[in-house]
TINU-677766 format. One record per residue: residue in three letters; z, x, y of N, C-alpha, C, CB in turn. Coordinates in steps of 0.05 Angstrom, whole numbers, plus 5000, padded with zeros to 4 digits. Glycine has a CB too. Layout:
residues N
alaZXYZXYZXYZXY;...
***
This chain:
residues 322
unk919812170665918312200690916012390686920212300713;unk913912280707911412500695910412640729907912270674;unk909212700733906512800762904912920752907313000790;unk902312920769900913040771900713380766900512940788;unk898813480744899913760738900013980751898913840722;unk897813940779898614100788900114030822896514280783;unk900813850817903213750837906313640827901913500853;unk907213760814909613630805911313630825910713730784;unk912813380828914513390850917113370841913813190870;unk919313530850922113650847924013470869922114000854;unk926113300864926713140891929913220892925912740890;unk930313340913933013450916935113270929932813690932;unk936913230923938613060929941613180933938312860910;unk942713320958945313400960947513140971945313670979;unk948913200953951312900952954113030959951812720915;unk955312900978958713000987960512730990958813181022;unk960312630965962612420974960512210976964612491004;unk958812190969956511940972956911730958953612010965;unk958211710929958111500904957111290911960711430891;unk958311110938957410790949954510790955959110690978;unk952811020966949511000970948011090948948311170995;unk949611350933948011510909945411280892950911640881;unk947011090877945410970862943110850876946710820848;unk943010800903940710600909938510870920941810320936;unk939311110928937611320931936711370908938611530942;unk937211410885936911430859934211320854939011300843;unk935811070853933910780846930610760874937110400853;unk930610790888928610870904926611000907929210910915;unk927511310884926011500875924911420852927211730873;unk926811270828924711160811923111020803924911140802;unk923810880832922010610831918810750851924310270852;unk918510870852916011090865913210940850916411520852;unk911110920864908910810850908111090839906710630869;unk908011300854907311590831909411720820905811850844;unk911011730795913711840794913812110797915011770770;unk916112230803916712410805917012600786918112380814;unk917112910791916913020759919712990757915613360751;unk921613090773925013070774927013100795925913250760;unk929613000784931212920814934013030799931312520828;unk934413140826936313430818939013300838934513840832;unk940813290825942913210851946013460857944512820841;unk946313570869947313830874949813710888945314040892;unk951813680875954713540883956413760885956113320861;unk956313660921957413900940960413870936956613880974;unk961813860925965513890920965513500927968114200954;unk964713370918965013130919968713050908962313020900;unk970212810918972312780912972712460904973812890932;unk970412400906969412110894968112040868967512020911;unk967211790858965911760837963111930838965511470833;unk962812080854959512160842959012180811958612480852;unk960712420804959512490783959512310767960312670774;unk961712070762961211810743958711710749963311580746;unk958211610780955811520781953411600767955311520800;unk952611880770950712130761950912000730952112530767;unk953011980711952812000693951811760677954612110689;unk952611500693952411250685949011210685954311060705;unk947411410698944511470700943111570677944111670720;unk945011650654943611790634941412070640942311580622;unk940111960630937512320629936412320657933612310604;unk935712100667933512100692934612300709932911810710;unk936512380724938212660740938712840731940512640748;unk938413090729939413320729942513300749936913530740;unk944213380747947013390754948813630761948013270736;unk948613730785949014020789951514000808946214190802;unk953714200810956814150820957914350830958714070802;unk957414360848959014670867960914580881957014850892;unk962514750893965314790908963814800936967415100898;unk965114590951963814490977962814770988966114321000;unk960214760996959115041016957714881034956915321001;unk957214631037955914571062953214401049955114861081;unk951414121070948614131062946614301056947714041073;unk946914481078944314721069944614901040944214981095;unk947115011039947915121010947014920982951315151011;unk947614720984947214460969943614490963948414160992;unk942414400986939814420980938214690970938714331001;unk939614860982937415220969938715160936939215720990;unk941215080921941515020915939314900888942614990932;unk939914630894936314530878934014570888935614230873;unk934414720907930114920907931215050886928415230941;unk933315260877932815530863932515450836935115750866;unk932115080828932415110802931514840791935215190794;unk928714830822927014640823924414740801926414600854;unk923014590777921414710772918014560787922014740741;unk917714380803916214290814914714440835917314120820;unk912314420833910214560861911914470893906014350862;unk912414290886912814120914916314030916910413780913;unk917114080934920013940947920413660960920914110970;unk921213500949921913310966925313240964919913070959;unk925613291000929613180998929712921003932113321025;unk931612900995932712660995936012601004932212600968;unk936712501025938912551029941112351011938912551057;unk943712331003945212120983945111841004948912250972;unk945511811019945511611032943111441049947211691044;unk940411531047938211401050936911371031937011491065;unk935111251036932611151013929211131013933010871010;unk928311150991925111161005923510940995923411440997;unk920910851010919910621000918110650987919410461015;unk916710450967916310570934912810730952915810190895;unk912010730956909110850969909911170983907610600999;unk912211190978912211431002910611780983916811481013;unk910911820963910112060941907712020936911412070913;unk906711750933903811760925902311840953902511450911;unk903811750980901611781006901612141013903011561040;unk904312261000904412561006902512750991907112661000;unk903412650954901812810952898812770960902012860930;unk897412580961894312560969894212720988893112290977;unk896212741016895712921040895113211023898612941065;unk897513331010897513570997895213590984899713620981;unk893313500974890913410956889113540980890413020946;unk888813410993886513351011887613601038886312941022;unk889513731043890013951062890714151044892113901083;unk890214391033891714621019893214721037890114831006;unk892514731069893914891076896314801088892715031090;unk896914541084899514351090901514521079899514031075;unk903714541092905914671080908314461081906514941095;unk908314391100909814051092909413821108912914031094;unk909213561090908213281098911113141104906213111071;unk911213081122913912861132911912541139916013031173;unk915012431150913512171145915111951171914012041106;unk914111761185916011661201918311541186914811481218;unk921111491192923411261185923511121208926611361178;unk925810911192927010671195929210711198926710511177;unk930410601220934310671218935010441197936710601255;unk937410401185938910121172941610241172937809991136;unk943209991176945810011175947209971150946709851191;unk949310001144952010131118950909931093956510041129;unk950109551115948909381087946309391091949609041082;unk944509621103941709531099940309441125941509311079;unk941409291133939909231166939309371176940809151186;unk936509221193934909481208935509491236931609461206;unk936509721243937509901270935409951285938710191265;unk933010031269931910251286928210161262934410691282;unk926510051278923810061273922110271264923009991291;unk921710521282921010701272921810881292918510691264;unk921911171282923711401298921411501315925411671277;unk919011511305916011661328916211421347911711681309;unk916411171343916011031368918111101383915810741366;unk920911071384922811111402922211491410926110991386;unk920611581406920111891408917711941427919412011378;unk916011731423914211671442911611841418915211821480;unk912011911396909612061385908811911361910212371379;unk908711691363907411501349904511511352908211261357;unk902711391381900711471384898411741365901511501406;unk900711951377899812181367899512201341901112361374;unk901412101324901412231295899811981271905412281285;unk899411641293897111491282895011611287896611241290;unk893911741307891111841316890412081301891011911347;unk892612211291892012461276890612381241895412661275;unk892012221234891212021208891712251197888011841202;unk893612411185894112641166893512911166893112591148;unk891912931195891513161194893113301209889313191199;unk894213551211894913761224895913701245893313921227;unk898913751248899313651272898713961306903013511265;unk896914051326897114131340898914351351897013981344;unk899714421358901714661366904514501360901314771402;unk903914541334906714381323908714501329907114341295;unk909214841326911414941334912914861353911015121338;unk910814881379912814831409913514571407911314871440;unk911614351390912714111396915714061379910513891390;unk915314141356918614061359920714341362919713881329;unk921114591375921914671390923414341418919514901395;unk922314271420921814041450923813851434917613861461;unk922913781410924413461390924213501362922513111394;unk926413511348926113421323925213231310927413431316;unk922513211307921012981303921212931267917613021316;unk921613141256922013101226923912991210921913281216;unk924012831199926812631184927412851160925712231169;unk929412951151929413021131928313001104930713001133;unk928912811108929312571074926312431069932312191079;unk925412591101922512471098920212681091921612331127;unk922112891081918913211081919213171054919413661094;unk916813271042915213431024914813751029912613311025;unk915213861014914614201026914214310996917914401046;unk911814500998911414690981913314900972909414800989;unk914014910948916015100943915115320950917015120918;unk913015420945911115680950912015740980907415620947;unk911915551000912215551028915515681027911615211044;unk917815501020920715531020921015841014922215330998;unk919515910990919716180974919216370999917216230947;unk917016341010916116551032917516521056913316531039;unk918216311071919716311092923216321085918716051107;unk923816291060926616271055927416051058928116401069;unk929915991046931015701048932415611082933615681022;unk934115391068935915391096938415551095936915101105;unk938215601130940015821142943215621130939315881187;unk944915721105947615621107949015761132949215691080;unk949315921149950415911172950715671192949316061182;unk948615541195947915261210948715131199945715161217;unk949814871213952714721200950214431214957414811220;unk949714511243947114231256945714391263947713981283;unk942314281254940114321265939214551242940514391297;unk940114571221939014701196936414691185940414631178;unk936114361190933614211178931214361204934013781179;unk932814411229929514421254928914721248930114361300;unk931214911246931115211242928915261219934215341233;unk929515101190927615161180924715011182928515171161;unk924914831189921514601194920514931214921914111225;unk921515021232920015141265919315401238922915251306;unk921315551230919415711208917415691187920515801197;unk917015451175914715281164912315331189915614911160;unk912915181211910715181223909015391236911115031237;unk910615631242909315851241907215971222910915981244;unk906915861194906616011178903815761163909816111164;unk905115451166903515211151902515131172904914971135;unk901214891160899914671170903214431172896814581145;unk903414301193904914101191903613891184906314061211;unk904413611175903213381181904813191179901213341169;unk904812991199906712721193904912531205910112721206;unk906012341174904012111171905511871191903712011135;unk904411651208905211611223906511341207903411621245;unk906911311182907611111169911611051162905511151142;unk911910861164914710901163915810821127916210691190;unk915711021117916011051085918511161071914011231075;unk921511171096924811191085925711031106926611511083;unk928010881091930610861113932511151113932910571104;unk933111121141934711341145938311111147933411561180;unk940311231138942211051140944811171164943211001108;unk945210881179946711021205949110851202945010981239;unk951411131199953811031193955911321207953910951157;unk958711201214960411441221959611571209962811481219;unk959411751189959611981170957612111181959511941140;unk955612011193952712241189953812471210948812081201;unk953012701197952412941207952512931241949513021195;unk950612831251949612821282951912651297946312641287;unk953012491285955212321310957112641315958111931292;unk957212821312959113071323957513241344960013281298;unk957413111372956213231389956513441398956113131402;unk958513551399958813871420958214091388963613931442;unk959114011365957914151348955214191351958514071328;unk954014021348951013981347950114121368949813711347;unk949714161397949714191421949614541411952314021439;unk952714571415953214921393950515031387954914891355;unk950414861353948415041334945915001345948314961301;unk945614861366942314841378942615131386941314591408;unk944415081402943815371423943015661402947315461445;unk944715671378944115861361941915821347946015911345;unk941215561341938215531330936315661340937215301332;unk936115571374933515641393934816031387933615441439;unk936016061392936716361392935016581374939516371383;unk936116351343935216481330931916511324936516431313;unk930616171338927916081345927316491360927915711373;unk927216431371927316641400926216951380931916681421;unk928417041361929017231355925617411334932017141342;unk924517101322922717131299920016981303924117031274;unk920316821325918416641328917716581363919316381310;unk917916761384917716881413913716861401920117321423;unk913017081388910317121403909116911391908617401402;unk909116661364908416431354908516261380910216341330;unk910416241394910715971416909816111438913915821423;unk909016301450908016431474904916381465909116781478;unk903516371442901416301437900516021441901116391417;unk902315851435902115541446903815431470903015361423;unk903715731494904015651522906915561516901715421535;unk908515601511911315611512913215821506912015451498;unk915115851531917016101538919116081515918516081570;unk919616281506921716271483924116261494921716491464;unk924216431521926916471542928116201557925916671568;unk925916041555925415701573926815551548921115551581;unk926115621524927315471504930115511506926415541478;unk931315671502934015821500934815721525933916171497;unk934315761540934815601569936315321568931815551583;unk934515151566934514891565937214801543931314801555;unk937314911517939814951495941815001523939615281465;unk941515191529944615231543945615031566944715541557;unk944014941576943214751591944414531584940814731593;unk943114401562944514141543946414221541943514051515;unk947714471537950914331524952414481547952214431485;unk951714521575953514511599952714311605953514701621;unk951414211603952113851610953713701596949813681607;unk953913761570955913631565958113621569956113621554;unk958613931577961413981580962313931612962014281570;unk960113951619960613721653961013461653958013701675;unk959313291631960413081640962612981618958212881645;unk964313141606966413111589968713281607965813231557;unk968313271640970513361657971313621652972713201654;unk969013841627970214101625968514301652969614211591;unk968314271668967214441687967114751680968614411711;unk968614851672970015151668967815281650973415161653;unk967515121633966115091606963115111607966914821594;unk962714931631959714821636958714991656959414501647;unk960215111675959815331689958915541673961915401702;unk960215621659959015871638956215881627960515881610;unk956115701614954015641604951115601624954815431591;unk951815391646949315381665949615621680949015111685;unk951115931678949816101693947816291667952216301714;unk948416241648947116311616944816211624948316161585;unk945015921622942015881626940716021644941315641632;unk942315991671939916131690939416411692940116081717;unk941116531683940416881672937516831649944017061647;unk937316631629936016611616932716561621937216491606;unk932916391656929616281655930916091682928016071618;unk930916131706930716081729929615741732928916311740;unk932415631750931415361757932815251773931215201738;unk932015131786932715021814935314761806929514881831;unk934214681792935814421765938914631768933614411715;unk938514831747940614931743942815101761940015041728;unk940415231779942615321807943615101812941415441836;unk943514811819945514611829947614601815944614381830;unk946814571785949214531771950714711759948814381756;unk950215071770952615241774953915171796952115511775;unk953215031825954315001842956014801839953115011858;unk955214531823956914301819959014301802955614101811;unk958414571781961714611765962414751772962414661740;unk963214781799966214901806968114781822966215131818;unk965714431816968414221836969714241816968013871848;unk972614251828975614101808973613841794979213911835;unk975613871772974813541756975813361768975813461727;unk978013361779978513111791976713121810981113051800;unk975713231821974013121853970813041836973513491886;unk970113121815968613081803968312721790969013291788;unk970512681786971512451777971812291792973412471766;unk972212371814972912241847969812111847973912531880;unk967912321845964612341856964412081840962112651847;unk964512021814964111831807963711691799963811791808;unk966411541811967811311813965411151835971111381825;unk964811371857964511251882961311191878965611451909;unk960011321859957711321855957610961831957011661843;unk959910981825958910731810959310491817959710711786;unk961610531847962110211849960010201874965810081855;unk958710441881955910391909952910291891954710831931;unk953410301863951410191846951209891828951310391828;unk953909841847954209511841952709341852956609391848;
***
């Protein structure tokens, strides 16, 4: 494998039990119209064929094996022993399409101050079928990120503060950048990937190309089908958002307290409409200690119906919507 000398690109790949997708992620990276300088695969306590797989690969992988600590551990992982200018992840179970390295680095070429290039996906299912067209259209920021044509995306911070618009498996990032902002937070179990993109963006240029250049693959296993987890580490995400990056988003007209807000918000809703009232009460008076709303005064008032009368509500609401 070769790159460009002074872009070599390093492609990180953390694997937990992946063996059935490994090889075709593999095979995706090498099939790259610009190759890669190297692809590092960091096998998180795997209990499957990985490592046979890995091996049946010969030279093209570097092959690295730790005692399960998690994705984020996995990936700081092959940054620390990436020798490439540039990062690109790769998750074991998606894939990228052969144009996707040659369209990044040119961005990196042509922006120095890019700190990382993402890219739109594609959902596909367990054989490959496509789920999901592209993730900016169902996001509504398609428009935006064709019209931008590579350049800079805008008060990127607050915007994804608002949405995680970045696919993992779809960034490029300067190691130089990772070095200075730090890797990912292993504390965060969900929402690791937004904690660190929102510290990138304080600091880079974002850019995402509006082109759809990975499948992302949607199956039980992924990460995100564990909702009240996820829900959780938002709230600690924005928190920690809050803690380091308050006067960055107050500069692009967004409340850091409104952020934090809204987190607590989402996951007393959930826990309202999962019949935990008790739960959801707590939380929506959090929020509104946090950043005042008329939204949320109702719904400290609505969790303290009993669940059953809650449940009662509706019933009656769904058969008056027949």
């Amino acid at each position: 494998m070769r790159g460009n000398n002074h872009h070599r690109v390093s492609v990180v790949i953390p694997a937990h039990n992946a063996a059935r997708f490994l090889p075709e992620a593999i095979e995706s990276v090498l099939q790259q119209t610009c190759p890669v300088h190297e692809i590092i695969v960091v096998d998180d306590g795997s209990t499957d064929d990985t490592e046979h797989v890995i091996s049946a690969l010969g030279n093209n992988v570097t092959y690295i094996r730790q005692a399960n600590a998690g994705v984020s551990a996995a990936r700081n992982r092959g940054i620390s022993i990436a020798s490439g200018e540039l990062i690109a992840f790769l998750d074991a179970d998606d894939r990228w399409l052969p144009e996707k390295t040659a369209r990044q680095l040119q961005i990196f070429i042509d922006n120095p101050r890019a700190g990382l290039v993402a890219t739109d996906r594609a959902d596909i299912d367990t054989h490959g079928n496509l789920l999901l067209d592209s993730l900016f259209k169902k996001q509504g920021l398609y428009p935006l990120f064709a019209g931008l044509n590579g350049q800079p995306i805008p008060a990127a911070l607050s915007r994804l503060v608002q949405v995680n618009f970045i696919p993992t498996s779809s960034v490029m990032v300067r190691k130089a950048a990772l070095e200075k902002v730090g890797g990912f937070d292993t504390s965060i179990r969900y929402g690791e990937d937004l904690e660190l993109w929102v510290r990138l963006a304080i600091e880079y240029d974002i850019i995402c190309l509006a082109d759809v250049l990975i499948h992302y693959r949607q199956h039980g296993n992924n990460a995100t089908q564990a909702t009240e987890k996820l829900l959780l580490d938002m709230v600690r995400v924005m928190k920690s958002i809050r803690v380091w990056g308050a006067d960055a988003l107050s500069k692009e007209g967004l409340n850091a307290n409104q952020v934090v807000a809204q987190s607590l918000w989402d996951l007393g809703y959930w826990y309202f409409t999962s019949t935990t009232p008790q739960r959801a009460h707590a939380l929506f008076m959090e929020s509104f200690r946090e950043n005042f709303s008329l939204r949320t005064l109702i719904y400290v008032w609505l969790s303290l119906i009993p669940a059953s009368m809650i449940s009662k509500l509706r019933r009656i609401k769904q058969k008056t919507m027949r």
